[in-house]
BALUMMI-137002 format. One record per residue (C-alpha): residue number from 0; x, y, z. Coordinates in pm, 1 decimal. Layout:
<bazas>
<baza><i>NUM</i><xx>X</xx><yy>Y</yy><zz>Z</zz></baza>
...
</bazas>
This chain:
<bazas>
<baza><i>0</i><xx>1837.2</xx><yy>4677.6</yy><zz>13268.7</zz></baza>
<baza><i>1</i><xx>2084.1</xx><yy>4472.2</yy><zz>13051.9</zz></baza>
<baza><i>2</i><xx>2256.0</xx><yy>4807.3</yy><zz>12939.6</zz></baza>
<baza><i>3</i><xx>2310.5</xx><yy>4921.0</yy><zz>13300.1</zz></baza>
<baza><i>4</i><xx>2451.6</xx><yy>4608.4</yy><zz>13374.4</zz></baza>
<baza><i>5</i><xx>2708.1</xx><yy>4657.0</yy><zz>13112.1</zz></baza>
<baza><i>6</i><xx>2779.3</xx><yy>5027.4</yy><zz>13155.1</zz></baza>
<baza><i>7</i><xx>2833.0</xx><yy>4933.9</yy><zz>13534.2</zz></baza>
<baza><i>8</i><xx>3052.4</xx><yy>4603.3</yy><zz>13429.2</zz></baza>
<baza><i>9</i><xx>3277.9</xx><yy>4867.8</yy><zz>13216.0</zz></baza>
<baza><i>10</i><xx>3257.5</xx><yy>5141.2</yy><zz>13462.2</zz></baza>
<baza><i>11</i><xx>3398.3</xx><yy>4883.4</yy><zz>13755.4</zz></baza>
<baza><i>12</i><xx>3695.1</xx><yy>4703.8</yy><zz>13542.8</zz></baza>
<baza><i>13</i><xx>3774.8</xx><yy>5071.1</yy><zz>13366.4</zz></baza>
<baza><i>14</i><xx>3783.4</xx><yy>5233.8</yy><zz>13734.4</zz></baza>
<baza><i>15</i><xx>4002.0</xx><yy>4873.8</yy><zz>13871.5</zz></baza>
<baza><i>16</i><xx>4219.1</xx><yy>4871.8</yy><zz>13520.4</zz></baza>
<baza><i>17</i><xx>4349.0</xx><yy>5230.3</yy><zz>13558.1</zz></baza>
<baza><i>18</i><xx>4345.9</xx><yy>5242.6</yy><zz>13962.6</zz></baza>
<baza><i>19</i><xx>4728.1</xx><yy>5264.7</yy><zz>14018.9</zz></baza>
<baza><i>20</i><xx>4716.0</xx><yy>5484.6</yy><zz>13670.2</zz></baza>
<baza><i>21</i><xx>4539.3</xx><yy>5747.1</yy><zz>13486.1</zz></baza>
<baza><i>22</i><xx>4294.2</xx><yy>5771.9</yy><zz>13810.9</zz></baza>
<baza><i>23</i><xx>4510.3</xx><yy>5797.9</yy><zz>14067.1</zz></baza>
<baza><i>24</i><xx>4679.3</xx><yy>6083.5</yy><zz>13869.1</zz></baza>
<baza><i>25</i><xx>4347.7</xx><yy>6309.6</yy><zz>14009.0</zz></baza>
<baza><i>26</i><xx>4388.2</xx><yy>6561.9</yy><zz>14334.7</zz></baza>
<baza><i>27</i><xx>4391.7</xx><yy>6377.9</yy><zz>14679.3</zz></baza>
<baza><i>28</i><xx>4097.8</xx><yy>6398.5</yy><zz>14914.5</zz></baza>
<baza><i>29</i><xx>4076.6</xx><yy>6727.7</yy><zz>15036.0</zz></baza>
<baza><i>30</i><xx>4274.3</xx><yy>6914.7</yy><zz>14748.8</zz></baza>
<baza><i>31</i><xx>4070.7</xx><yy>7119.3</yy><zz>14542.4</zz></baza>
<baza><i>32</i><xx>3965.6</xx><yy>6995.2</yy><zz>14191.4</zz></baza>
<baza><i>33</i><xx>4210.0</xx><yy>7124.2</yy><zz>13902.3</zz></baza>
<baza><i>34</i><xx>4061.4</xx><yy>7491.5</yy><zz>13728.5</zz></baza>
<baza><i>35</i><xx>3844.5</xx><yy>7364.0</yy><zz>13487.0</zz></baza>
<baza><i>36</i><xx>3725.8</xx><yy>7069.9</yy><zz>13686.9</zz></baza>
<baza><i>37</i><xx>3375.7</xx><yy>7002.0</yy><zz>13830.4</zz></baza>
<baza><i>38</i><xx>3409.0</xx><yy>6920.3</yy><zz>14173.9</zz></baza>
<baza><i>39</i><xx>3257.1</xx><yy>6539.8</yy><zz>14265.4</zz></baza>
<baza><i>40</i><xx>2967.8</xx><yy>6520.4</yy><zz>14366.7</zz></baza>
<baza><i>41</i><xx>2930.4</xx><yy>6398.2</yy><zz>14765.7</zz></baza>
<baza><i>42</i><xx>2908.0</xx><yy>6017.4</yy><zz>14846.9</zz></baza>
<baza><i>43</i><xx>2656.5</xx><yy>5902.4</yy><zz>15063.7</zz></baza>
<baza><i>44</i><xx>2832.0</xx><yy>5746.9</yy><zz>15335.3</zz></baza>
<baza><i>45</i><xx>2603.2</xx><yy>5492.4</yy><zz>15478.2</zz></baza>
<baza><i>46</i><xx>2656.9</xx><yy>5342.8</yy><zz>15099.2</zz></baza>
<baza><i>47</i><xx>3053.6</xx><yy>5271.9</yy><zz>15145.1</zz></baza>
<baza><i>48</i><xx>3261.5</xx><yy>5087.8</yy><zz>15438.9</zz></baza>
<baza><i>49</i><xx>3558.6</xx><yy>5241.5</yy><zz>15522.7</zz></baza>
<baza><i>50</i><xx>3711.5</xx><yy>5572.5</yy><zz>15316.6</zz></baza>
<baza><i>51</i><xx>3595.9</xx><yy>5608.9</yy><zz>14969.8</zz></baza>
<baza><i>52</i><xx>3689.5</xx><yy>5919.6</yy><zz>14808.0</zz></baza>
<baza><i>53</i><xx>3523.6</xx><yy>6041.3</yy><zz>14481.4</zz></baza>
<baza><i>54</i><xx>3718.7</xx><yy>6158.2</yy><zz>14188.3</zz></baza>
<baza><i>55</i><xx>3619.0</xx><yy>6412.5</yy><zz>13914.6</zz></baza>
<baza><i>56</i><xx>3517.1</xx><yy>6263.2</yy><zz>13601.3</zz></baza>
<baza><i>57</i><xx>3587.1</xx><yy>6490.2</yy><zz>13346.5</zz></baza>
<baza><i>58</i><xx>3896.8</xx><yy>6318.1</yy><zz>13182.5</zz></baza>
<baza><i>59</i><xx>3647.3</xx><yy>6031.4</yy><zz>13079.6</zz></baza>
<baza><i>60</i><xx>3435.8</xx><yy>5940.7</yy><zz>12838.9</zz></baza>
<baza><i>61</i><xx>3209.2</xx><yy>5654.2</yy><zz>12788.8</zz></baza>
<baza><i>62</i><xx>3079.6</xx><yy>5560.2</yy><zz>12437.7</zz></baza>
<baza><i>63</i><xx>2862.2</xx><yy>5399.1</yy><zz>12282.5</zz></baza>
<baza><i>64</i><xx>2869.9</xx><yy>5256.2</yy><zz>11893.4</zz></baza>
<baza><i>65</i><xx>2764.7</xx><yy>5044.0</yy><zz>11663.3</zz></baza>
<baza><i>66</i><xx>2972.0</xx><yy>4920.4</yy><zz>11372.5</zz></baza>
<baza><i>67</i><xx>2829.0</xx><yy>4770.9</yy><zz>11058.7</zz></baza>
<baza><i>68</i><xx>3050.7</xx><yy>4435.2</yy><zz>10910.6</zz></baza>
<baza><i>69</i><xx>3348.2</xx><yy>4609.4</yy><zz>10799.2</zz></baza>
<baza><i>70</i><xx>3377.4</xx><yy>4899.2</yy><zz>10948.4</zz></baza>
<baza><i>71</i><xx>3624.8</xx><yy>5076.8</yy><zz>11212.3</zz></baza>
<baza><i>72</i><xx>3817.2</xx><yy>5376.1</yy><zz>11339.1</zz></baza>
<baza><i>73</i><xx>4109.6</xx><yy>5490.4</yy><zz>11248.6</zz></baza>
<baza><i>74</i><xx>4453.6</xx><yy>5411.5</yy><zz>11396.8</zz></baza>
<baza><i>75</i><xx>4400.8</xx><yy>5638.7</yy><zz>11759.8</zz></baza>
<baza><i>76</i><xx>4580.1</xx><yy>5645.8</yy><zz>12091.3</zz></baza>
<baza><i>77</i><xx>4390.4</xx><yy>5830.0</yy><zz>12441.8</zz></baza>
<baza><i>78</i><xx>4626.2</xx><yy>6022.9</yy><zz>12686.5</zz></baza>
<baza><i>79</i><xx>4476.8</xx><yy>5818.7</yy><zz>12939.7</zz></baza>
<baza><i>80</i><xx>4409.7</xx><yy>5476.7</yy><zz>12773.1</zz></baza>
<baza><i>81</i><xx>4072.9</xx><yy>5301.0</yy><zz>12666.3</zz></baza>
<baza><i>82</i><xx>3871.6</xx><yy>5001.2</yy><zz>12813.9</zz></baza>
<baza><i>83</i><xx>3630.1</xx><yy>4846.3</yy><zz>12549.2</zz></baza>
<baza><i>84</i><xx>3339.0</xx><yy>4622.3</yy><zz>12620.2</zz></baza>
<baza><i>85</i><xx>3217.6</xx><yy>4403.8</yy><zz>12376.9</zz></baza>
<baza><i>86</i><xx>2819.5</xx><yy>4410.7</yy><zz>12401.0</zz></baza>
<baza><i>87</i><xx>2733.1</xx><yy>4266.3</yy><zz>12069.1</zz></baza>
<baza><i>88</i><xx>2898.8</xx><yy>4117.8</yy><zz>11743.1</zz></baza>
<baza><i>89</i><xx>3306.6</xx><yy>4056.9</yy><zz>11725.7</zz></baza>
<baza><i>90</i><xx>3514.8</xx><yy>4283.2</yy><zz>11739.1</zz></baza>
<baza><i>91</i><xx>3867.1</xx><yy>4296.2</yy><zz>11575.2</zz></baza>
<baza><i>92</i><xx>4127.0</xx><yy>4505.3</yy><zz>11713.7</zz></baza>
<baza><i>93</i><xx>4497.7</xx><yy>4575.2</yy><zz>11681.8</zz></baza>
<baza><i>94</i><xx>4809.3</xx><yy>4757.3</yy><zz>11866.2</zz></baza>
<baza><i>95</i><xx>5000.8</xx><yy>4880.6</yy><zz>11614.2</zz></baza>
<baza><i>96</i><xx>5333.9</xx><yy>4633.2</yy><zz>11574.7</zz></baza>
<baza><i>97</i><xx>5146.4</xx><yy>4383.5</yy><zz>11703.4</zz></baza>
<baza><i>98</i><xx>4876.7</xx><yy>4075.6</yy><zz>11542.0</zz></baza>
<baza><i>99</i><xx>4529.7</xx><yy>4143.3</yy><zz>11495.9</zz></baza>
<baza><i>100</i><xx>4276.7</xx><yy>4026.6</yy><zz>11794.8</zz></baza>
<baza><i>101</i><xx>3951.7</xx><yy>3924.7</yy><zz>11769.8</zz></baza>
<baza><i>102</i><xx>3696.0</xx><yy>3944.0</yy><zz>12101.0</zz></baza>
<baza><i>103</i><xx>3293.9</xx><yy>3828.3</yy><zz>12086.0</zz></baza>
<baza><i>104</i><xx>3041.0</xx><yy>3934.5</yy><zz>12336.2</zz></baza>
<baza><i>105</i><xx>3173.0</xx><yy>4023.7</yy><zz>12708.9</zz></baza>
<baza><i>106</i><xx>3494.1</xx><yy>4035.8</yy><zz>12551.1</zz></baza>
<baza><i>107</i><xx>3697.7</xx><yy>4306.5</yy><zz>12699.6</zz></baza>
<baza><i>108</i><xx>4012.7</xx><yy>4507.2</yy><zz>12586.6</zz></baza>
<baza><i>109</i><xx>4221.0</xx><yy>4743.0</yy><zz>12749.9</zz></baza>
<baza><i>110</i><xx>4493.7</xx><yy>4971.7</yy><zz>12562.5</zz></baza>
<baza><i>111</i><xx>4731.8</xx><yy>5147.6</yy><zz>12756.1</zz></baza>
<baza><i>112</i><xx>4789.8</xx><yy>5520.7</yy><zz>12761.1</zz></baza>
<baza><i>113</i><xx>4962.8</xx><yy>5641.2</yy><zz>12458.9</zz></baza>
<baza><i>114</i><xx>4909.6</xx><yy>5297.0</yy><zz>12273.7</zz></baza>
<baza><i>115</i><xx>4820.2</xx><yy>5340.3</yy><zz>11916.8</zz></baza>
<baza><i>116</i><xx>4562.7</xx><yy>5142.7</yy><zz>11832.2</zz></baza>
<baza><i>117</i><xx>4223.9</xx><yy>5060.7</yy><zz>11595.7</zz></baza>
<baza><i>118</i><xx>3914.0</xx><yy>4869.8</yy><zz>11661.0</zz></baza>
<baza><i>119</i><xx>3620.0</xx><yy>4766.4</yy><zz>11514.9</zz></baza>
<baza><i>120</i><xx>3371.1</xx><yy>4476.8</yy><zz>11340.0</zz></baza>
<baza><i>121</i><xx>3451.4</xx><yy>4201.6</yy><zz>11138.6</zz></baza>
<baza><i>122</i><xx>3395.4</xx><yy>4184.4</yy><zz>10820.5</zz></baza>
<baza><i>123</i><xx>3094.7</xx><yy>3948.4</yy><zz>10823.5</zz></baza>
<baza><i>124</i><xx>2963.0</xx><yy>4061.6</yy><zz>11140.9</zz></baza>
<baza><i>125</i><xx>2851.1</xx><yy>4366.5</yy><zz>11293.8</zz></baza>
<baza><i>126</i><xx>2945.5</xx><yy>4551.2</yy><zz>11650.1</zz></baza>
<baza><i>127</i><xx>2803.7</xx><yy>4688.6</yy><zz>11928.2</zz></baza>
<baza><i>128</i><xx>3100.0</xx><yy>4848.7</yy><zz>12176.3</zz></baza>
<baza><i>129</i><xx>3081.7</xx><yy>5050.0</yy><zz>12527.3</zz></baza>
<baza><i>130</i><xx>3420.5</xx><yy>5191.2</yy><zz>12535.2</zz></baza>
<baza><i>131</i><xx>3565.1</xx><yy>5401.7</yy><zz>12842.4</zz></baza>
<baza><i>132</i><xx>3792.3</xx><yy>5661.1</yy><zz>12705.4</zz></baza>
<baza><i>133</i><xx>4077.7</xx><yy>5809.1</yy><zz>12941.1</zz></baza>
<baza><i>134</i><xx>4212.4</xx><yy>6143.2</yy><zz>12845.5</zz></baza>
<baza><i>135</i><xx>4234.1</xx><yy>6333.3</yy><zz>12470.1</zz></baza>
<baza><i>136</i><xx>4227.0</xx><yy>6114.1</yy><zz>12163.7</zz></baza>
<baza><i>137</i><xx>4471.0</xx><yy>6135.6</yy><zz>11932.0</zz></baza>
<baza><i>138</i><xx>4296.8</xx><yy>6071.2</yy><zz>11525.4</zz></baza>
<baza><i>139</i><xx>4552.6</xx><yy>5955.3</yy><zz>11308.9</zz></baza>
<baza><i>140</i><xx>4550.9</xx><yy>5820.7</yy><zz>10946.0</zz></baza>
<baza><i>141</i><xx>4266.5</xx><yy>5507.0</yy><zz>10825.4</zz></baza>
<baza><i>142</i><xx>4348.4</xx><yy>5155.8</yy><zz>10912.0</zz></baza>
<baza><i>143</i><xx>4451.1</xx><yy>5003.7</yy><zz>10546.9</zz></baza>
<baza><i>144</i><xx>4221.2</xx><yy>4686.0</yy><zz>10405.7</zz></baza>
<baza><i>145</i><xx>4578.7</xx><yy>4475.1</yy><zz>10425.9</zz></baza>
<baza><i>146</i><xx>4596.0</xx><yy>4586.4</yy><zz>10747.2</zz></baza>
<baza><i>147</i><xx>4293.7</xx><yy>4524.7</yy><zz>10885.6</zz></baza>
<baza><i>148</i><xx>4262.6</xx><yy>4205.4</yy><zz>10685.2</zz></baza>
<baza><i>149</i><xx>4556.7</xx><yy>4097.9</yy><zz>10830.2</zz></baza>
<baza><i>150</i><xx>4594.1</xx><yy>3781.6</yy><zz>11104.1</zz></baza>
</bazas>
């Protein structure tokens, strides 16, 4: 139950983060999904008041990991940004040109689109992380130990 409450948490401030952004970038009610797409599934009415339109999905990704003390990704950036939900541990984090952050549980970061960034646990502490990923990641090069031991 705790885990849907957290995927649902992310899913809500991912969905209010990017609502002027990366989702509002999808076809307007009654325009046909882009080729590729999946079509959204139907909303049940009696659930919603007033107009709520679904949006196709595909464009997002929601993870799940766990880091052991130490370890991290590699400097990255997603076409459409990231949300990431702290669930468990500390996280560090950093935007590249800018000072190293540290979040503990319920701790949320957002990244904007494009934003090159890295995140992942401290060094004496593991991480767990539910991350909503916007768009195509782009993998660049390993986050250095001076630079992720840096404050």
């Amino acid at each position: 139950m705790r885990r849907l409450v957290v995927l649902a948490g992310v899913v809500a401030l991912g969905a209010a983060a990017w609502g002027a952004g990366a989702l509002s970038a999808q076809a307007p009610a009654g325009q046909a999904a882009a080729a590729g797409q999946a079509a959204p599934a139907p909303i049940n009415p009696a659930n919603f008041t007033g107009l709520v339109t679904p949006h196709a999905t595909t464009d997002i990704r929601t993870l799940r990991y766990e880091f052991a003390r130490g370890a991290r990704t590699n400097w990255h950036s997603h076409a459409g940004g990231q949300v990431v939900f702290v669930e468990r541990g500390r996280m560090r984090t950093q935007e590249r040109g800018k000072a190293v952050q540290e979040f503990g549980p319920g701790g949320l970061v957002r990244t904007e689109a494009d934003v090159v960034h890295w995140h992942g646990a401290r060094p004496d502490d593991g991480l767990t992380q539910v991350a909503l990923s916007f768009g195509v990641t782009n993998w660049l090069h390993p986050v250095s130990e001076a630079e992720y031991s840096a404050r």
